[in-house]
TORVO-750043 format. One record per residue (C-alpha): residue number from 1; x, y, z negated. Coordinates in Angstrom, 2 decimals, padded with zeros to 5 digits, always signed. Layout:
<rs>
<resi: NUM | xx: X | yy: Y | zz: Z> .
...
</rs>
This chain:
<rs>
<resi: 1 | xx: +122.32 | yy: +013.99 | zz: -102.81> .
<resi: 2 | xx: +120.24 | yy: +016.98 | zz: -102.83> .
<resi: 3 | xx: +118.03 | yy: +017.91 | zz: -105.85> .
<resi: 4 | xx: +114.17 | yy: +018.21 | zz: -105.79> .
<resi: 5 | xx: +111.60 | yy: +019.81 | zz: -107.85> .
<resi: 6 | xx: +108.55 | yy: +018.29 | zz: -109.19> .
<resi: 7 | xx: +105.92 | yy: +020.67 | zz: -110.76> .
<resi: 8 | xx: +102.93 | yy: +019.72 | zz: -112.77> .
<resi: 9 | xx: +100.59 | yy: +020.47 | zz: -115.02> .
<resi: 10 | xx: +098.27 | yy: +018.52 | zz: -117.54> .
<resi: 11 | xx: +095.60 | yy: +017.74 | zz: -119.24> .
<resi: 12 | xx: +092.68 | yy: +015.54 | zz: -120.47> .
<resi: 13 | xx: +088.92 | yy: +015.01 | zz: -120.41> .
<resi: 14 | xx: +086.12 | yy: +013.04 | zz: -121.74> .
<resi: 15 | xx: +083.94 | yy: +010.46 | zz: -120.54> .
<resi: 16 | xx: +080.88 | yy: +012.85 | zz: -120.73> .
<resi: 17 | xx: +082.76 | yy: +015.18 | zz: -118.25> .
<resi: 18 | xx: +084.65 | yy: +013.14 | zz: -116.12> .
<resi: 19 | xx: +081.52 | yy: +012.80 | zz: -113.49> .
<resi: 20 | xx: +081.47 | yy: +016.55 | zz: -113.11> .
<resi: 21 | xx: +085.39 | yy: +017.18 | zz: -112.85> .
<resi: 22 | xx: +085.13 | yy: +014.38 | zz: -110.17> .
<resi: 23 | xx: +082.53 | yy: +016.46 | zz: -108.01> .
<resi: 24 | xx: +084.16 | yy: +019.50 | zz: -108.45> .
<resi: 25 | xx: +087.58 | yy: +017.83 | zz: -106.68> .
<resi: 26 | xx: +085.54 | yy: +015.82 | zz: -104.02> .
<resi: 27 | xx: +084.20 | yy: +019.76 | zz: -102.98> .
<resi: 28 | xx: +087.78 | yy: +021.21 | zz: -103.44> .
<resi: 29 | xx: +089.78 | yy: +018.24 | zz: -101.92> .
<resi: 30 | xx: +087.67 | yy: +017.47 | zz: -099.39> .
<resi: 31 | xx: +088.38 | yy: +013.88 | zz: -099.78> .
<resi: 32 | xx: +087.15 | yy: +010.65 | zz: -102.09> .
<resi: 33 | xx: +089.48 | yy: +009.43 | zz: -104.49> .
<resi: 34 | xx: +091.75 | yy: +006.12 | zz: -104.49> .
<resi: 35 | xx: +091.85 | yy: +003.99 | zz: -107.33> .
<resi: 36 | xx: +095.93 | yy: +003.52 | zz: -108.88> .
<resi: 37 | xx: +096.78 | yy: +000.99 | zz: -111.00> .
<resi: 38 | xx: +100.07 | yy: +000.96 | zz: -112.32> .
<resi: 39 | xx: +103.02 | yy: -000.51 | zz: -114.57> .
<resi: 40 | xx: +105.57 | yy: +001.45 | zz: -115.95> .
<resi: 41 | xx: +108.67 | yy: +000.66 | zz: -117.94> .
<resi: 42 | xx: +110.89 | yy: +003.33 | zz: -120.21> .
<resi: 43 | xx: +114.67 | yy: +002.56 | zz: -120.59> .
<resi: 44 | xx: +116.94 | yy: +004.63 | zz: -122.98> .
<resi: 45 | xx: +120.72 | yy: +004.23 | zz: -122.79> .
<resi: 46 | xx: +121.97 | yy: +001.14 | zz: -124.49> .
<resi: 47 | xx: +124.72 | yy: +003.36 | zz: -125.71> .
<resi: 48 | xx: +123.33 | yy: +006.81 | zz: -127.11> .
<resi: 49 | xx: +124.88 | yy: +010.26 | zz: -127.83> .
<resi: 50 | xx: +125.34 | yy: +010.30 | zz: -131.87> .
<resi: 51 | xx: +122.68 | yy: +012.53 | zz: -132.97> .
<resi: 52 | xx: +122.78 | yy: +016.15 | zz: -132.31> .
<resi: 53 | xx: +122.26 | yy: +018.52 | zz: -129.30> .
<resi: 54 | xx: +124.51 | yy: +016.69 | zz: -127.05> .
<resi: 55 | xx: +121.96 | yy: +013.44 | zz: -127.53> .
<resi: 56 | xx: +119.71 | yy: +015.83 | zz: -125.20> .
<resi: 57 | xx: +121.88 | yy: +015.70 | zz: -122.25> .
<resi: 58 | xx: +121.13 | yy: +011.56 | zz: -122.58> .
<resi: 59 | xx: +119.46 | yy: +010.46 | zz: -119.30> .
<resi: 60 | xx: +116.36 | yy: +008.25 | zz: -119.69> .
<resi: 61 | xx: +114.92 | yy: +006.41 | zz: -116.75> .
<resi: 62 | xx: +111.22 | yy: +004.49 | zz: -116.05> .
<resi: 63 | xx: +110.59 | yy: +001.35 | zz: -113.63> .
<resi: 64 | xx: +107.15 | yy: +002.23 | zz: -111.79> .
<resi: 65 | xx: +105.29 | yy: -000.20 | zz: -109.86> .
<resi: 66 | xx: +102.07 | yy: -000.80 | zz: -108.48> .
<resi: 67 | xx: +099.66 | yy: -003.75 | zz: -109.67> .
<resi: 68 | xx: +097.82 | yy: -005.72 | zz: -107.31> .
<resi: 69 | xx: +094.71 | yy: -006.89 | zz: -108.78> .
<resi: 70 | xx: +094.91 | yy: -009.96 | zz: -106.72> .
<resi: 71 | xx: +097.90 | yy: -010.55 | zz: -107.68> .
<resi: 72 | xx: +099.49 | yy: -009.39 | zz: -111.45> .
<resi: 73 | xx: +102.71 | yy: -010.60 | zz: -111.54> .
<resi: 74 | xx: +103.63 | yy: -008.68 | zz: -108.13> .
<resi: 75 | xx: +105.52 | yy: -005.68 | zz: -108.16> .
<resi: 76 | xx: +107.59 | yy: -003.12 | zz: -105.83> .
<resi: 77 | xx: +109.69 | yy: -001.22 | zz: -108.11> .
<resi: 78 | xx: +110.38 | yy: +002.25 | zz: -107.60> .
<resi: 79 | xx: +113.31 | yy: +003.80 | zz: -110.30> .
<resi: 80 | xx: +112.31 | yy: +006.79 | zz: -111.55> .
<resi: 81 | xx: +115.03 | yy: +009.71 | zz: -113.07> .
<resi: 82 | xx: +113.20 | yy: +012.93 | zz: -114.21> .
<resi: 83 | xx: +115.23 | yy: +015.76 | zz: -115.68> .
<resi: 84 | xx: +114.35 | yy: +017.97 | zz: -118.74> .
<resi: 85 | xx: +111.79 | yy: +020.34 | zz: -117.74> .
<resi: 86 | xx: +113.09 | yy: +024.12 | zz: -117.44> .
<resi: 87 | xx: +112.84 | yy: +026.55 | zz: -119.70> .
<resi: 88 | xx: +112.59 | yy: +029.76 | zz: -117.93> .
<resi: 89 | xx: +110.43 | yy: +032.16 | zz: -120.02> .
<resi: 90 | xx: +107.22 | yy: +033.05 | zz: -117.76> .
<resi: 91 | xx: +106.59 | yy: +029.97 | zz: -116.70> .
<resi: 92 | xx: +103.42 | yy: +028.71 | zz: -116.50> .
<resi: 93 | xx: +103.98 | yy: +025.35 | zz: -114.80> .
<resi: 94 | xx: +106.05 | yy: +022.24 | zz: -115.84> .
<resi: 95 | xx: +109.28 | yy: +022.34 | zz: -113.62> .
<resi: 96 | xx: +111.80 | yy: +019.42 | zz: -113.76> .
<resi: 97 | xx: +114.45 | yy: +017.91 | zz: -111.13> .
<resi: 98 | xx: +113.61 | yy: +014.62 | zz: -110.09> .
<resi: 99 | xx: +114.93 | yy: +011.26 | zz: -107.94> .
<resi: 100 | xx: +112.87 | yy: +008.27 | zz: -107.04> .
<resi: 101 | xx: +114.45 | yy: +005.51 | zz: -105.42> .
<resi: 102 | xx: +112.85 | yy: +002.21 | zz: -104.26> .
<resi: 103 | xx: +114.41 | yy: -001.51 | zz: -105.26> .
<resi: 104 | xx: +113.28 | yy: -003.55 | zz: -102.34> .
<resi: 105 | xx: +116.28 | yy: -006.51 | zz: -103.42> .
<resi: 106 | xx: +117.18 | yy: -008.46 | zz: -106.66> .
<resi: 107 | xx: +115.90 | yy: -008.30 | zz: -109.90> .
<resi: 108 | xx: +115.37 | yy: -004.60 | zz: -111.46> .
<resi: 109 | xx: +115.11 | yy: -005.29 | zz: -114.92> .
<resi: 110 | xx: +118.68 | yy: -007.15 | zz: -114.66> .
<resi: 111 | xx: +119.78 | yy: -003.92 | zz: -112.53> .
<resi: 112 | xx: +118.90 | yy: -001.75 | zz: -115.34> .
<resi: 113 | xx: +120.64 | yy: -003.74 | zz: -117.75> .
<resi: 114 | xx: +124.06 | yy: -003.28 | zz: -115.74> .
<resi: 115 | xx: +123.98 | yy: +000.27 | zz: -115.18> .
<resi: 116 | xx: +123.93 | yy: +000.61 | zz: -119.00> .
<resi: 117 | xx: +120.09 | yy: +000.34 | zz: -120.17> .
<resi: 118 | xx: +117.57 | yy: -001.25 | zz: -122.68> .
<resi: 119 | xx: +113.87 | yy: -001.45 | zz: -122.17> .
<resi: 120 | xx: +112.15 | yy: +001.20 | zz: -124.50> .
<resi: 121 | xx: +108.66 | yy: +000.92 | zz: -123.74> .
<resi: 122 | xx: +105.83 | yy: +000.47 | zz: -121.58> .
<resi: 123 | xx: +102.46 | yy: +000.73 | zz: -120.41> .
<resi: 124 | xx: +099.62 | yy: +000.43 | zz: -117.56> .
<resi: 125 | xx: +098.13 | yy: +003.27 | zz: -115.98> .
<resi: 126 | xx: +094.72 | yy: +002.74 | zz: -114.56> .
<resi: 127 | xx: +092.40 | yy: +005.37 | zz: -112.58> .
<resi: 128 | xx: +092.24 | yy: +007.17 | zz: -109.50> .
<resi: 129 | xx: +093.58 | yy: +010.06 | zz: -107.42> .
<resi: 130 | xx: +093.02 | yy: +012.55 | zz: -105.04> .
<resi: 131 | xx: +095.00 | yy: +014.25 | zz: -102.67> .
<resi: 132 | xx: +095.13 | yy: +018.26 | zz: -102.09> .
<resi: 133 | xx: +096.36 | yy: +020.02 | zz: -098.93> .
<resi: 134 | xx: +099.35 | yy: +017.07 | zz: -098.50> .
<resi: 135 | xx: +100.98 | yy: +019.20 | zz: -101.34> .
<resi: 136 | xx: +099.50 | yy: +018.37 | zz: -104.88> .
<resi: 137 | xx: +098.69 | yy: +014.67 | zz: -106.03> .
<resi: 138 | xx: +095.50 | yy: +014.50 | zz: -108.96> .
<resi: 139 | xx: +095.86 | yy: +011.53 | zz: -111.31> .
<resi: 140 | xx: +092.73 | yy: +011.04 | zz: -113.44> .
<resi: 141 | xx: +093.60 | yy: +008.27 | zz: -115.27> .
<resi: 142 | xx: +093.99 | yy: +006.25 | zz: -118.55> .
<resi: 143 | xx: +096.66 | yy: +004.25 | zz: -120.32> .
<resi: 144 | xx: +097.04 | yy: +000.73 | zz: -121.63> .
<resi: 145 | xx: +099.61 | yy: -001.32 | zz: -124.34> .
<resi: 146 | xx: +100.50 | yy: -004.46 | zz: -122.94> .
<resi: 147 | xx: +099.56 | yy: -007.38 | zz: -125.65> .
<resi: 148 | xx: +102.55 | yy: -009.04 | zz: -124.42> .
<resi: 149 | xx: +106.25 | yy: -008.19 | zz: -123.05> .
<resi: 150 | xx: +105.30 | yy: -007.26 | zz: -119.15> .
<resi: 151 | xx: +102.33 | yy: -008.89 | zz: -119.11> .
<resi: 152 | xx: +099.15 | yy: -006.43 | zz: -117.53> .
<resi: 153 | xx: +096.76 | yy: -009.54 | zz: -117.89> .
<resi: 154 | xx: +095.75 | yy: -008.24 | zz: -121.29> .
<resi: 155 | xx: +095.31 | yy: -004.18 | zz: -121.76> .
<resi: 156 | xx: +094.71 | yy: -002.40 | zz: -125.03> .
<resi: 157 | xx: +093.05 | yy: +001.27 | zz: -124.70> .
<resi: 158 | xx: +096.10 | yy: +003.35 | zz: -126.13> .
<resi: 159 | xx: +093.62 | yy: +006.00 | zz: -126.63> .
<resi: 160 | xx: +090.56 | yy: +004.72 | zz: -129.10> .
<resi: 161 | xx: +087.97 | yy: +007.25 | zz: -127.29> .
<resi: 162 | xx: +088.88 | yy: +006.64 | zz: -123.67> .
<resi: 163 | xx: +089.59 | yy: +009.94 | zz: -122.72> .
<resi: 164 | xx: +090.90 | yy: +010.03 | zz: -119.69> .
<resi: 165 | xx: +094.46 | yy: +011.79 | zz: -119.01> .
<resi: 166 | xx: +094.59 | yy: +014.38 | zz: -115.92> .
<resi: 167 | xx: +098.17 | yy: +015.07 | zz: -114.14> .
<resi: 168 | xx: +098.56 | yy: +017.43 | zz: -111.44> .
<resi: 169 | xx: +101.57 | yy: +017.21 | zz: -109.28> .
<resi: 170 | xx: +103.60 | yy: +018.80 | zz: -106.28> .
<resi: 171 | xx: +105.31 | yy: +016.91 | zz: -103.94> .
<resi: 172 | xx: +108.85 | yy: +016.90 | zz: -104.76> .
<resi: 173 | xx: +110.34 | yy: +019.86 | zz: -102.60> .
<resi: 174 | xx: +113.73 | yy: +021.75 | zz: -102.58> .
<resi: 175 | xx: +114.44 | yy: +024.78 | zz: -104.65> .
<resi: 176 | xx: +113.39 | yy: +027.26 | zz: -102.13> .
<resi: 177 | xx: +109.61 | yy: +025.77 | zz: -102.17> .
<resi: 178 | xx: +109.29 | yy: +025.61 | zz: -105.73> .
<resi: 179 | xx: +107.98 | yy: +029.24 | zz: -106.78> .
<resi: 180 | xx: +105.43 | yy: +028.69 | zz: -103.42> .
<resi: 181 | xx: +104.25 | yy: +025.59 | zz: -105.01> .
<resi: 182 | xx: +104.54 | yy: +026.90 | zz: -108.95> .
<resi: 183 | xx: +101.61 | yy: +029.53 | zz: -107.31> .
<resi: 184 | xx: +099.59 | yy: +026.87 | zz: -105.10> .
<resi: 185 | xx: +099.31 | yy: +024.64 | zz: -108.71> .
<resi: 186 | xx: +098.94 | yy: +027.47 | zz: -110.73> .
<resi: 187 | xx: +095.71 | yy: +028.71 | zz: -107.83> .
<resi: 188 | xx: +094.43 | yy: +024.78 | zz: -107.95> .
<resi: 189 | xx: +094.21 | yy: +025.08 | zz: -111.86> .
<resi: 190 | xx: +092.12 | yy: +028.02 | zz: -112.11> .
<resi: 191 | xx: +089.69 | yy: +026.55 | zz: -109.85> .
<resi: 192 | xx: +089.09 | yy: +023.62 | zz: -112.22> .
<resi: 193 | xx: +088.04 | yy: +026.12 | zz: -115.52> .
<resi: 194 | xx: +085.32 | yy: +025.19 | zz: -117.02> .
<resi: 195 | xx: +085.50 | yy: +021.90 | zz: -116.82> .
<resi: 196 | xx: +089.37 | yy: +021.16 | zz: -117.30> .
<resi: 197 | xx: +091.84 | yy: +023.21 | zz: -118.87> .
<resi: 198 | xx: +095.50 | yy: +022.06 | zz: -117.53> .
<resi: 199 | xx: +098.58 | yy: +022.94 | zz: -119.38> .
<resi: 200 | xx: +102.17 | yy: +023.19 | zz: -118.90> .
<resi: 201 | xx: +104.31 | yy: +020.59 | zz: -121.16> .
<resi: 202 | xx: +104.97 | yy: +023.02 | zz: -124.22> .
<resi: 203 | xx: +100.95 | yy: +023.54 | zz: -124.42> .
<resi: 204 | xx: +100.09 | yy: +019.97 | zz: -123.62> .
<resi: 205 | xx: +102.32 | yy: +018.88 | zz: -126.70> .
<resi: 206 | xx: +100.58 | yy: +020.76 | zz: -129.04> .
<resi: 207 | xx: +096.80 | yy: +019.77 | zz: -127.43> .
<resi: 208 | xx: +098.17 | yy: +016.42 | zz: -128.18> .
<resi: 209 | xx: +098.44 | yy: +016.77 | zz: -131.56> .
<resi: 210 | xx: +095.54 | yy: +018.45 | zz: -132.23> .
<resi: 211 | xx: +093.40 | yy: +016.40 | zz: -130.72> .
<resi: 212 | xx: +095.02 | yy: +012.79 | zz: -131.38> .
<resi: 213 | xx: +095.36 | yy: +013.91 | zz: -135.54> .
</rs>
């Protein structure tokens, strides 16, 4: 199976200024946004790597699904492996190898549980996103606990002020596209300043940090 590249960047906004970021990327897309609502589960092996630097070369994986407002108990699960980001000094963008791979049959959370998995986590993802040039995806969105195990009929803000999370993301291309699309990302985030400042994962960490303390 041939590897693909995902690049992204991130960052996050308030309320106050989400109505202007939005008109900015209705100009620069060209296009209206679509609203995503989403479910997401985190699974870590059930065996781990004894502590150390080998425990980084552990593999975790994520269940993504869409939610159906009409429906909340649906889902069309998609399995999700993303690899650790690269480390190349220079780099401005968040580069990582990834594989999605639908489950149209049987029961995922059992399938997860025989290739060696436990469930780690989870949360809903609610927002919208735009669409740039068939290359880049923008998520504007904001994230939810679940009161109960799997259950998206009752969210929790995870964030106490509502600020709304902003992800943007290249299609997932082969290794000869990925310094044309590092440069088309890197182009799409300078035309957001001053509104938005977008960060690559190292920077993103620390904005966390700050900002959540």
């Amino acid at each position: 199976m041939t590897t693909v590249f995902e690049c992204s960047l991130h960052g996050h906004i308030s309320n106050k200024l989400k109505a202007k970021l939005l008109d900015r990327l209705i100009g620069i897309c060209g296009t209206h946004p679509i609203p995503i609502f989403e479910h997401e589960i985190g699974f870590i092996p059930t065996i781990q790597t004894p502590e150390g630097p080998l425990r980084n070369e552990d593999v975790s994986l994520k269940l993504k699904s869409p939610i159906e407002e009409d429906d909340l108990t649906k889902r069309q699960w998609t399995l999700c492996q993303f690899g650790h980001p690269e480390t190349r000094t220079g780099r401005t963008v968040t580069l990582r190898p990834v594989l999605y791979s639908k489950i149209s049959v049987g029961d995922a959370l059992k399938f997860m549980n025989v290739l060696g998995y436990s469930y780690a986590f989870e949360f809903a993802k609610k927002g919208i996103i735009f669409t740039f040039r068939d290359i880049l995806k923008i998520s504007i969105t904001q994230i939810f606990k679940l009161e109960v195990q799997h259950d998206v009929s009752k969210l929790i803000p995870f964030d106490p002020k509502q600020n709304w999370i902003v992800e943007v993301t290249t299609i997932p291309s082969q290794q000869d596209q990925v310094d044309f699309l590092c440069t088309e990302l890197k182009s799409f985030g300078d035309s957001l300043k001053g509104i938005l400042n977008l960060y690559h994962v190292e920077h993103l960490i620390l904005q966390n940090k700050i900002h959540y303390s």
